[in-house]
VOLOMAR-969946 format. One line per field, with one value per residue (C-alpha): residue in three letters; y, x, z. Coordinates in pm, whole numbers, m for minus. Layout:
N
code: [ALA,...]
py: [Y,...]
px: [X,...]
pz: [Z,...]
This chain:
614
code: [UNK,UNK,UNK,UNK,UNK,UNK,UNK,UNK,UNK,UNK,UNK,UNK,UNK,UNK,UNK,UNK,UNK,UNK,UNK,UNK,UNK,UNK,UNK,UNK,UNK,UNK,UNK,UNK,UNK,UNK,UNK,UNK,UNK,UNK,UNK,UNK,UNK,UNK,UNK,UNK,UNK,UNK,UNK,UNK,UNK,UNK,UNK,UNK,UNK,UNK,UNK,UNK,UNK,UNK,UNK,UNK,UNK,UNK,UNK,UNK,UNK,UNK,UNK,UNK,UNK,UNK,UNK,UNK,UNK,UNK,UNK,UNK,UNK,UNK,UNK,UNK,UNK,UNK,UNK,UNK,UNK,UNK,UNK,UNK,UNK,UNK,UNK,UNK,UNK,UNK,UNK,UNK,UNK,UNK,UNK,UNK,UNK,UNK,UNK,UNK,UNK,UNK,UNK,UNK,UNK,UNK,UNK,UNK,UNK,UNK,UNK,UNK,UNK,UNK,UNK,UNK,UNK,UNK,UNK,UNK,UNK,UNK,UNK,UNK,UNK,UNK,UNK,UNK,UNK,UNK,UNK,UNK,UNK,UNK,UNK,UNK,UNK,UNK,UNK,UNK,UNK,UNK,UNK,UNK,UNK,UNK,UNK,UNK,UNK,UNK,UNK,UNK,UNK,UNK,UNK,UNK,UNK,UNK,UNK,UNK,UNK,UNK,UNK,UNK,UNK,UNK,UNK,UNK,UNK,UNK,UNK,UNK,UNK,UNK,UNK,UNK,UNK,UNK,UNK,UNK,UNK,UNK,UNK,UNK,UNK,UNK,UNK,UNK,UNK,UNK,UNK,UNK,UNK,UNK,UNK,UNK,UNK,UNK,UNK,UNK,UNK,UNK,UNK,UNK,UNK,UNK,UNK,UNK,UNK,UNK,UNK,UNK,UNK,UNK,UNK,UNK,UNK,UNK,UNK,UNK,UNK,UNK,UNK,UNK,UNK,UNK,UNK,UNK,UNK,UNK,UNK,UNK,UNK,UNK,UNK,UNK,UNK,UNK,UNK,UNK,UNK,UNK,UNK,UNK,UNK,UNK,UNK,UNK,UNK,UNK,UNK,UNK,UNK,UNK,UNK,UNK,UNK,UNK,UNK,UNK,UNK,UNK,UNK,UNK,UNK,UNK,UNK,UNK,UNK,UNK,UNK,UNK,UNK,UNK,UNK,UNK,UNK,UNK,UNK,UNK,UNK,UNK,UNK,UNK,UNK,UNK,UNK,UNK,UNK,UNK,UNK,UNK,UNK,UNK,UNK,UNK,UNK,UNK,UNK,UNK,UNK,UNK,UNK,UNK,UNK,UNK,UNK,UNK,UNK,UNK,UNK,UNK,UNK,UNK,UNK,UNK,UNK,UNK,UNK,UNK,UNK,UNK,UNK,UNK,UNK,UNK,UNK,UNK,UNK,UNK,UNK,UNK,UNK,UNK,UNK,UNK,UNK,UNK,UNK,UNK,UNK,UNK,UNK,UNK,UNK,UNK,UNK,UNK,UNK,UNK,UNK,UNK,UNK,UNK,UNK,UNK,UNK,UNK,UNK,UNK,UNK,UNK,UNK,UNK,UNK,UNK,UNK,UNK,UNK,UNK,UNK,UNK,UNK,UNK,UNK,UNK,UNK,UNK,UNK,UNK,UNK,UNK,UNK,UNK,UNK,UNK,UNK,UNK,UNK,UNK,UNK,UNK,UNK,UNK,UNK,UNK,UNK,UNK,UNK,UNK,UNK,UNK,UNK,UNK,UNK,UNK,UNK,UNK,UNK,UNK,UNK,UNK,UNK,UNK,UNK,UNK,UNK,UNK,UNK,UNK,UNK,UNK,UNK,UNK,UNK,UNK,UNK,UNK,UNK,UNK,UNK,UNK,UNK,UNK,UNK,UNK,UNK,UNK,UNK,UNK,UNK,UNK,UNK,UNK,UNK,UNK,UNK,UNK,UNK,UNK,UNK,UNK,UNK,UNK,UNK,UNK,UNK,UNK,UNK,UNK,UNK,UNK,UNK,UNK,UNK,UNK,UNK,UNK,UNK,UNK,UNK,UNK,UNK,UNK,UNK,UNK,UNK,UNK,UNK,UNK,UNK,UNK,UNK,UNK,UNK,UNK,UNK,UNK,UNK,UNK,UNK,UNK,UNK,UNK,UNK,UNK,UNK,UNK,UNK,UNK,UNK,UNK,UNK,UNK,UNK,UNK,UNK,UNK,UNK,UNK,UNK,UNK,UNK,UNK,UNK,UNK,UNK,UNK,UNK,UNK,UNK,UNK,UNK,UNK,UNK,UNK,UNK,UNK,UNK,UNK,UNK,UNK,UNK,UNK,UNK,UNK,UNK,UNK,UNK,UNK,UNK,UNK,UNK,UNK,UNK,UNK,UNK,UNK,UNK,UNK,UNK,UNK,UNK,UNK,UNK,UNK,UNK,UNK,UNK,UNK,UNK,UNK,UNK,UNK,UNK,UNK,UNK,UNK,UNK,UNK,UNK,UNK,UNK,UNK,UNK,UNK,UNK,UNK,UNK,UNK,UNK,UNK,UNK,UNK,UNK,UNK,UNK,UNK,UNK,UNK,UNK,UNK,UNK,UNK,UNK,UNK,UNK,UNK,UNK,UNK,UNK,UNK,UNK,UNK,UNK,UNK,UNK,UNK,UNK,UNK,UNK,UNK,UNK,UNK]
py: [m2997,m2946,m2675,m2778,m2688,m2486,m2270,m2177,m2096,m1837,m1690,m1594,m1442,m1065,m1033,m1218,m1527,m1564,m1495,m1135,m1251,m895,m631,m320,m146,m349,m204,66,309,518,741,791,944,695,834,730,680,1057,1227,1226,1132,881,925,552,441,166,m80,m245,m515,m596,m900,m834,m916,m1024,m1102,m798,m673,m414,m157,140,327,623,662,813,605,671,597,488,193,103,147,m83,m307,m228,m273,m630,m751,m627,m775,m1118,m1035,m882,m568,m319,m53,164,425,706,708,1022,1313,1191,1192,1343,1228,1475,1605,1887,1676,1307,1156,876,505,657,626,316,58,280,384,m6,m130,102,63,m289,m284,14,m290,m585,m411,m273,m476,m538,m786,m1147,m1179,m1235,m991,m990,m706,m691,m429,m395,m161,107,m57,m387,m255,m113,m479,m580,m356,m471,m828,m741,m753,m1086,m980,m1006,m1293,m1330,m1024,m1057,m800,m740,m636,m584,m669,m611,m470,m708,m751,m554,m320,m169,122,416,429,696,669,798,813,1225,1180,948,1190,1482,1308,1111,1290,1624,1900,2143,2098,1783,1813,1675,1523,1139,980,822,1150,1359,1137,1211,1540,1512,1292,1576,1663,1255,1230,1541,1407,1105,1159,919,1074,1032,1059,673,874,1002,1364,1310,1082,1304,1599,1365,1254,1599,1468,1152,1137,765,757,955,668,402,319,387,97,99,431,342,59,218,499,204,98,419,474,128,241,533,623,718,1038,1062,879,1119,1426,1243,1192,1570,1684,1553,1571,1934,1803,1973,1617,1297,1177,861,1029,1105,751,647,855,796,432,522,723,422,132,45,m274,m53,m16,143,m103,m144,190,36,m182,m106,m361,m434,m818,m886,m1237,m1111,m858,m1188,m1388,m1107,m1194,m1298,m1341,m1555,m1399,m1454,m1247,m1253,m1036,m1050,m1190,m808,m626,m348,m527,m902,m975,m845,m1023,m1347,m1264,m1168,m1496,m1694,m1469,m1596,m1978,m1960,m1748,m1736,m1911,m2209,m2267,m1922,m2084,m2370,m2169,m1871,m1915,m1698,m1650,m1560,m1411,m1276,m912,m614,m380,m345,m348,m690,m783,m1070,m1052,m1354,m1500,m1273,m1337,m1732,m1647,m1424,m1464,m1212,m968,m808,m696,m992,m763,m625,m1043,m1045,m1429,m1522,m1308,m1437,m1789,m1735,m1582,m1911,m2146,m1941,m1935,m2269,m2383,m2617,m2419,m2729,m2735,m2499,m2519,m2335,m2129,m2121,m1947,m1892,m2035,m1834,m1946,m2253,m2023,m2265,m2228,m2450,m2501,m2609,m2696,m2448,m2128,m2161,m2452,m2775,m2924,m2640,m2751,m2450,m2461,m2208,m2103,m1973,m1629,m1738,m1616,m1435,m1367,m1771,m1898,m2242,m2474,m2547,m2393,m2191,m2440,m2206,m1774,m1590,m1186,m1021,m817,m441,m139,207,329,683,851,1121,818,604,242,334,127,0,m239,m514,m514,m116,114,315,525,614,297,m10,m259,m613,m842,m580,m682,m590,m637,m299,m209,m517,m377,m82,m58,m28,m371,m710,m996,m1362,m1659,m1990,m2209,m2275,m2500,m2891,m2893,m2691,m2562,m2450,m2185,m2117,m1929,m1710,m1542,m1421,m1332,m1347,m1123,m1081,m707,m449,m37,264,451,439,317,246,20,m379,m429,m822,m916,m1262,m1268,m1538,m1464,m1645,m1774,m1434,m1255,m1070,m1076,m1101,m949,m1168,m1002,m830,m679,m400,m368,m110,m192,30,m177,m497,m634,m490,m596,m366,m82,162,53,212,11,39,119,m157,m436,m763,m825,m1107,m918,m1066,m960,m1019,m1096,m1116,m1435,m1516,m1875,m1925,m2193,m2147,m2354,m2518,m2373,m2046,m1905,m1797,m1446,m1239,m880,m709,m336,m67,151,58,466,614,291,308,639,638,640,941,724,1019,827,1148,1327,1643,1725,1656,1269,1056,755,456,161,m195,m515,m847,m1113,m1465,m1708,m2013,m1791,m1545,m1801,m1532,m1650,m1682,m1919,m2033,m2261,m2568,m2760,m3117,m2966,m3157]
px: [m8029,m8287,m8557,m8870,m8947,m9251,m8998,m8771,m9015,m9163,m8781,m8777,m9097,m9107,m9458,m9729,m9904,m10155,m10468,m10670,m10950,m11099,m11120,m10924,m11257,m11310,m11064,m11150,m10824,m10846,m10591,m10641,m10379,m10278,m10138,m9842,m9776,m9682,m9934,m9743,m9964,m9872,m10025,m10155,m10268,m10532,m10607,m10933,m11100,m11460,m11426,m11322,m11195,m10863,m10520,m10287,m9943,m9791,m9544,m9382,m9160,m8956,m8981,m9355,m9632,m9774,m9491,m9615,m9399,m9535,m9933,m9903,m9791,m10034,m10309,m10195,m10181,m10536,m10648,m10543,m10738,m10486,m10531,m10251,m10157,m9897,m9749,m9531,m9254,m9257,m9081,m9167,m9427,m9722,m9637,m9580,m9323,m9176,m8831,m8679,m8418,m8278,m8420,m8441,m8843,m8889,m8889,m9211,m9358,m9343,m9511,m9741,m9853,m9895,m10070,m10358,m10344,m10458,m10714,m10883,m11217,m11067,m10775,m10796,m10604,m10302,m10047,m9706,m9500,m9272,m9038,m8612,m8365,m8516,m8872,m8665,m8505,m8831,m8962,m8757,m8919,m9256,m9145,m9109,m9517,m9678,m9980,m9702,m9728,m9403,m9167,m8996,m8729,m8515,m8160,m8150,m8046,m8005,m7662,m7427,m7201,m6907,m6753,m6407,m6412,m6706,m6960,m6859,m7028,m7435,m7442,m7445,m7686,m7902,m7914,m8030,m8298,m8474,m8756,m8770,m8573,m8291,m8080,m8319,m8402,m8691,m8446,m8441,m8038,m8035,m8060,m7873,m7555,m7444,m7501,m7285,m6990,m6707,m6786,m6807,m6449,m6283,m6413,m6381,m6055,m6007,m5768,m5944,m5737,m5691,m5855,m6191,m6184,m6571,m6530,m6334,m6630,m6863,m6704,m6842,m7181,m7151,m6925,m6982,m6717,m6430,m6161,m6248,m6003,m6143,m6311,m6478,m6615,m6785,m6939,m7068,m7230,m7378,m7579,m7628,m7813,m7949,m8151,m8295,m8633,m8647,m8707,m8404,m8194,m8277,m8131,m7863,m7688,m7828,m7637,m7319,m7346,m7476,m7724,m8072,m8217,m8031,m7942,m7739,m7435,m7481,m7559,m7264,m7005,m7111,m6965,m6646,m6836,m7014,m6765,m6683,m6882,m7183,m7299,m7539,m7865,m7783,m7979,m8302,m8363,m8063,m7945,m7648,m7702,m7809,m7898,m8116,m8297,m8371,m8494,m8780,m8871,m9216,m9275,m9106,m8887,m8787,m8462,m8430,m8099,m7863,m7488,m7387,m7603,m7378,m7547,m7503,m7246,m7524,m7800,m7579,m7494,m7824,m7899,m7674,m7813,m8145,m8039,m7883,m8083,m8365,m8710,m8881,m9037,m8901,m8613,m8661,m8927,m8711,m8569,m8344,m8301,m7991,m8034,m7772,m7865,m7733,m7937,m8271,m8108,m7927,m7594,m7460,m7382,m7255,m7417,m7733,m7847,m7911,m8078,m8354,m8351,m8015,m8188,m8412,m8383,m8577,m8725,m9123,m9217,m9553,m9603,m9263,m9438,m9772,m9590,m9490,m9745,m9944,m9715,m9707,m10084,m10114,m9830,m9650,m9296,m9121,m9149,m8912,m8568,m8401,m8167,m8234,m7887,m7856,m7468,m7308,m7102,m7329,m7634,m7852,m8080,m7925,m8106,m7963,m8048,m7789,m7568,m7268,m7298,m7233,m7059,m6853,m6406,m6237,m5923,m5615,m5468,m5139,m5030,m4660,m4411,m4459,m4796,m4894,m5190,m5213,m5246,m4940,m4770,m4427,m4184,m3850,m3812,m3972,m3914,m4204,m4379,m4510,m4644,m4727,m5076,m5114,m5478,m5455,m5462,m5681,m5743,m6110,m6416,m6532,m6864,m6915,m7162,m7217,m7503,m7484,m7607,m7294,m7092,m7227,m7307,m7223,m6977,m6753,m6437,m6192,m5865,m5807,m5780,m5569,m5283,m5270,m4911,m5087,m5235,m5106,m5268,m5186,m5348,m5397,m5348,m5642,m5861,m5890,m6264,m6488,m6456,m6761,m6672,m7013,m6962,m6756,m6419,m6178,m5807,m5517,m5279,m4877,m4799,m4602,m4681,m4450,m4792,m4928,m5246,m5375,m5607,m5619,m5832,m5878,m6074,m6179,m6234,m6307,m6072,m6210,m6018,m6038,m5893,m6164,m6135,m6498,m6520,m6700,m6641,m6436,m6350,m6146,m6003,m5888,m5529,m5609,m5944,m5722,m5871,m6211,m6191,m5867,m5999,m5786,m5451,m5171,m4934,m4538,m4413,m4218,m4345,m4546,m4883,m5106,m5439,m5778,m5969,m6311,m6401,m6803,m6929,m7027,m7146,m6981,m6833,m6542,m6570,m6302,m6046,m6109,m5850,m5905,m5759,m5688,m5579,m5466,m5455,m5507,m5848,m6145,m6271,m6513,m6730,m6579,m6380,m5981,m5717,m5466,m5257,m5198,m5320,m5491,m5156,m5255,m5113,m5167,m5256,m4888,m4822,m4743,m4528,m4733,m4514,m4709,m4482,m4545,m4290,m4294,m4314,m4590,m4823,m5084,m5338,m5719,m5936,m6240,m6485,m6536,m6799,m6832,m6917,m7233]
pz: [2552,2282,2222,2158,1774,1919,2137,1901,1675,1923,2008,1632,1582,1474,1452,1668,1530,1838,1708,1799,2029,1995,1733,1739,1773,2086,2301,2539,2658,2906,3099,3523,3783,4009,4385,4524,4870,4908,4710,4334,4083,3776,3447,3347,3025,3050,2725,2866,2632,2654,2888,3281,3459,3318,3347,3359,3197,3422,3258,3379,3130,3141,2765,2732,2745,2449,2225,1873,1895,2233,2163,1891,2150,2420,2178,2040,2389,2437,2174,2314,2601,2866,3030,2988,3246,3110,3373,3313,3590,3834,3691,3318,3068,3221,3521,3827,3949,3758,3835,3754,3985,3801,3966,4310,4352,4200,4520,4668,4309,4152,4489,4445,4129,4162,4479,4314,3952,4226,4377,3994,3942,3561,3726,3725,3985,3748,3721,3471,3303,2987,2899,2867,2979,3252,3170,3266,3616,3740,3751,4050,4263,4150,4220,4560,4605,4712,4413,4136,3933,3703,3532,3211,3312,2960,2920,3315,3652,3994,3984,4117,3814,3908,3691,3796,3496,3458,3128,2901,2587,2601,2937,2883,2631,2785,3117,2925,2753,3031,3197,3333,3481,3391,3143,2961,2657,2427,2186,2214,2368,2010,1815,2073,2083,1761,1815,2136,1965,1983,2363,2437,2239,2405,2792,2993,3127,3503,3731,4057,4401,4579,4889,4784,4938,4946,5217,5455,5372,5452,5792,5905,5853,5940,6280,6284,5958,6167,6234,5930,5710,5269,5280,5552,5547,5209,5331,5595,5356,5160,5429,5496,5202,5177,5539,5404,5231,4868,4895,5131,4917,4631,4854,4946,4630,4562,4845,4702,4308,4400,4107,4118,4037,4017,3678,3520,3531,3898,3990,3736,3946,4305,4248,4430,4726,4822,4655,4358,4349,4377,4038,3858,3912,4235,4301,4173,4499,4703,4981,5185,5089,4758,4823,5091,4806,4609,4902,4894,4590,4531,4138,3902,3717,3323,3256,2916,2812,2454,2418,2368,2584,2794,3105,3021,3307,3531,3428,3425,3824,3904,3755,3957,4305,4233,4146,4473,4749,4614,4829,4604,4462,4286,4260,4045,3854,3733,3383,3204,2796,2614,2256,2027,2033,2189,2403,2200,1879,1655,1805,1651,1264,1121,844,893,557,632,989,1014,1394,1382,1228,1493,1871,1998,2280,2269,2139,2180,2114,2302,2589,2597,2567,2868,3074,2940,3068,3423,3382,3372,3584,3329,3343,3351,2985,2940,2960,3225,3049,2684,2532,2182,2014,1751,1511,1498,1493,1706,2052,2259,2611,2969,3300,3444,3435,3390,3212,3436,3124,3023,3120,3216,2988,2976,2675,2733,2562,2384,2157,1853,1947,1981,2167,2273,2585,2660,2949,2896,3030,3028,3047,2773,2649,2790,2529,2574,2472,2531,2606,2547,2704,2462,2165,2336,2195,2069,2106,1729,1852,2112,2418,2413,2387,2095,1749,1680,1720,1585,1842,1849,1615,1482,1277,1488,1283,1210,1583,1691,1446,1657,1814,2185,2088,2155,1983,2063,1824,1782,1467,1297,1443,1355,1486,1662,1922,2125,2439,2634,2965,3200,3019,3219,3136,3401,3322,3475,3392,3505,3424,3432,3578,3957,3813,3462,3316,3084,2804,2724,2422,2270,1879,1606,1318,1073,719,572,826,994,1378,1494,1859,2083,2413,2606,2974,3134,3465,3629,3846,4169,4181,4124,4476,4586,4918,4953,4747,4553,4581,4382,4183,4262,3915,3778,3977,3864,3924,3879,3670,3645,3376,3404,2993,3090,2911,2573,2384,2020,1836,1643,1319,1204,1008,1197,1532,1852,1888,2282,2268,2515,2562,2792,2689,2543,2477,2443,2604,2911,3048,2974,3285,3282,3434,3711,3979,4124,4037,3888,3547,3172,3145,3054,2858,3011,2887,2983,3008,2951,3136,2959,3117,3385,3649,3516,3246,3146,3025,2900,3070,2822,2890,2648,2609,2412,2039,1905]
């Protein structure tokens, strides 16, 4: 499917081409305190031209309101005759408290806000927001209010793409520098993790017990968990915690971090405590049943997120949650866009010089934005596709009437011999190949779907890394056509360890005719979480298991002439922690030898999804 001329034009634009109704001069700001439901106050920013009343853009940012970057903004919406209410987030800016916990406020605080915007003489009655990352997540909450009229939620979502491994890289830094409290600091995450490189390189060391001794200090608490088996018992505390106000919530995760206010990290680390499905977004509007949380939903929701965002498998499943549970006509309304960025900065590389699309962030659009509150506005979203997903490789915007792609033939390409990748099957026994992954030498992270301003994000080469001796690479000839692979990845992997739990890297690349390796995307599991139903399991050194990888997705086409590359490996460091393989053993972290079985009886192998090139 096509996008209109009109569209695409509007998905590339850096700077807006909607023309100022109103002079700079014209527009009135103004900063009030708005009260929460339990007395905190909210500094808010209000960009008020000379007509009212208006429609309204809601944001609330943990990143100061008054950011240079962000009044320029502000002000170009206003001009265009929107209202702009810009709130710091409790605990930040000039916002009270003295204290900010990390997301646990926002479900009261976003209704809140919205409900004190409806009520303003200045608002129209319409009412959208804008913003990515924690400016992104705060949406959902706000969506939650029958007076919302659409989010744009960027780089986000409602936390129900699973992860099996914990964020290492600027999570530290990104803690210290978000709000206030002990130990922050005024430095901004992208300046302090540089600063904080040797103490991110010397940490992140996994070698948690399979029996969280949490839970069994908890049980004195919480009689009800005496009895349950692991699993149980965390589900339980989930709903727990899904049942109990925000500011209870907020002590509760105090109580066990011992934190004096709940930070990234904390929420980061209490995965395992409550499951490990529980990730971090989840905190933002936590529920037992996700597709319940959507059916609640009472704006239409944009998601607009990048092909190497650190959060793309999330906004992809939040994606599907809402295609599925959510009321209509929500549900047919909701569109999502896929760029080739990374989180607020360029992802995708290739052949930047010939595409000026690649070369910014695509987030804070102001014409792609107002585009869209337009077509809400004047209720012709049917002119837009419903996913709009950008291909690399062929460098187009491609659009669709579904994720994943109804089109897209799930096709297996079999790891083989001499590091071969094809589709056809092993037919007789086969050496199994192997390596040794050492914790201390982790497999390091060079680029891909990270946060970073250390690392560069996005489509690193990669061939340096894959010729690593803790690396396997399997490839195919090069190709006769294109080939065009747009959706869910996902690796399945027979191995055996020498360790009683360890982790597997799986990474797609284009190696193009020069031999660069471009890294498309990869995922990491880690064995103990090998069934999250079960929960931590230990593997019996030694013994074969079937792996799935979750890869994430991506949407590329690999030109002829050029290969489709998988490596396998067992870290991916300092993105996500590394496993000591220990298992909870204590002890200096040990290397463990990884056997890749590739025979009859164990095909691994990485499942891509083609689509008909055009």
């Amino acid at each position: 499917m096509t996008v209109s001329d009109e569209l695409q034009y509007v998905l590339r634009s850096r700077e807006p081409r909607t023309p100022a109704t109103f002079a700079v001069a014209d527009i009135t700001i103004e900063t009030v305190s708005v009260t929460m439901r339990d007395g905190v106050r909210l500094a808010t920013d209000l960009y008020l031209p000379p007509e009212s009343p208006a429609p309204v853009i809601a944001v609330r940012t943990p990143y100061g309101r008054d950011a240079d970057r962000l009044v320029a903004v502000f002000i170009a919406f206003a001009r265009r005759g929107y209202v702009v209410a810009v709130q710091d987030l409790r605990g930040t800016g000039d916002s009270e408290p003295e204290d900010h916990d990390f997301y646990m406020f926002e479900p009261e605080d976003g209704y809140d806000f919205v409900e004190w915007v409806s009520v303003q003489g200045w608002c129209d009655g319409f009412i959208g927001s804008v913003g990515g990352s924690y400016v992104g997540q705060v949406q959902w909450p706000m969506a939650t209010h029958p007076k919302m009229t659409t989010i744009l939620p960027e780089v986000s979502g409602i936390g129900v793409g699973v992860k099996t491994a914990s964020y290492h890289m600027v999570l530290n830094a990104l803690a210290r520098s978000i709000g206030h409290g002990e130990g922050k600091t005024d430095i901004p995450f992208w300046q302090l993790e540089p600063m904080m490189l040797a103490e991110t390189l010397s940490t992140g060391l996994f070698n948690e017990p399979f029996d969280s001794p949490s839970l069994a200090e908890l049980a004195e608490s919480f009689p009800a968990l005496k009895g349950l088996s692991p699993v149980e018992a965390q589900a339980w505390l989930w709903a727990h915690y899904c049942s109990l106000t925000c500011a209870e919530r907020a002590d509760f995760i105090r109580g066990v971090t011992g934190s004096t206010h709940v930070t990234m990290v904390d929420v980061e680390q209490i995965g395992p405590l409550l499951g490990q499905g529980v990730s971090i977004d989840r905190h933002t509007l936590p529920a037992v049943d996700p597709a319940r949380q959507v059916a609640d939903f009472q704006a239409i929701p944009l998601l607009r997120t990048g092909w190497y965002d650190w959060f793309v498998n999330d906004a992809l499943a939040t994606w599907e949650l809402l295609r599925e549970h959510a009321p209509e006509p929500l549900r047919s309304q909701a569109r999502i866009v896929i760029t080739p960025s990374a989180h607020n900065q360029p992802g995708y590389k290739e052949r930047m010089g010939e595409h000026p699309e690649l070369q910014h962030n695509h987030w804070s659009n102001v014409d792609f934005t107002l585009s869209w509150y337009q077509t809400v506005r004047e209720g012709s979203i049917d002119d837009w596709p419903r996913v709009i997903y950008y291909l690399m490789g062929a460098n187009e915007w491609r659009g669709a009437d579904d994720w994943p792609l109804p089109e897209a033939v799930e096709t297996r390409y079999y790891l083989g011999a001499d590091g071969t990748l094809s589709t056809a099957a092993p037919l007789a026994q086969q050496a199994a190949d192997q390596y040794v992954y050492d914790p201390l030498d982790p497999t390091p992270t060079v680029g891909g779907s990270i946060v970073s301003w250390v690392y560069p994000p996005g489509s690193v080469d990669v061939s340096v890394v894959q010729q690593r001796d803790d690396v396997l690479t399997y490839t195919t000839e090069p190709l006769e056509h294109d080939v065009d692979v747009v959706g869910k990845l996902g690796m399945v992997l027979y191995a055996s360890s020498s360790a009683v739990d360890t982790d597997f890297v799986a990474r797609l690349s284009d190696v193009a005719p020069d031999g660069r390796a471009v890294q498309l995307q990869n995922g990491l599991l880690r064995a103990r979480y090998r069934d999250l139903d079960r929960g931590a399991e230990p593997l019996v050194p030694g013994e074969i298991y079937r792996l799935e990888v979750d890869m994430w997705a991506t949407a590329n086409r690999f030109r002829a002439g050029h290969r489709i590359r998988v490596d396998i490996s067992s870290a991916d460091f300092p993105r996500f922690d590394r496993n000591t393989n220990l298992g909870g053993a204590s002890g200096d972290p040990v290397a463990a030898t990884q056997i890749v079985h590739r025979d009859a009886a164990h095909p691994s192998h990485v499942v891509l999804p083609i689509c008909p090139a055009t």
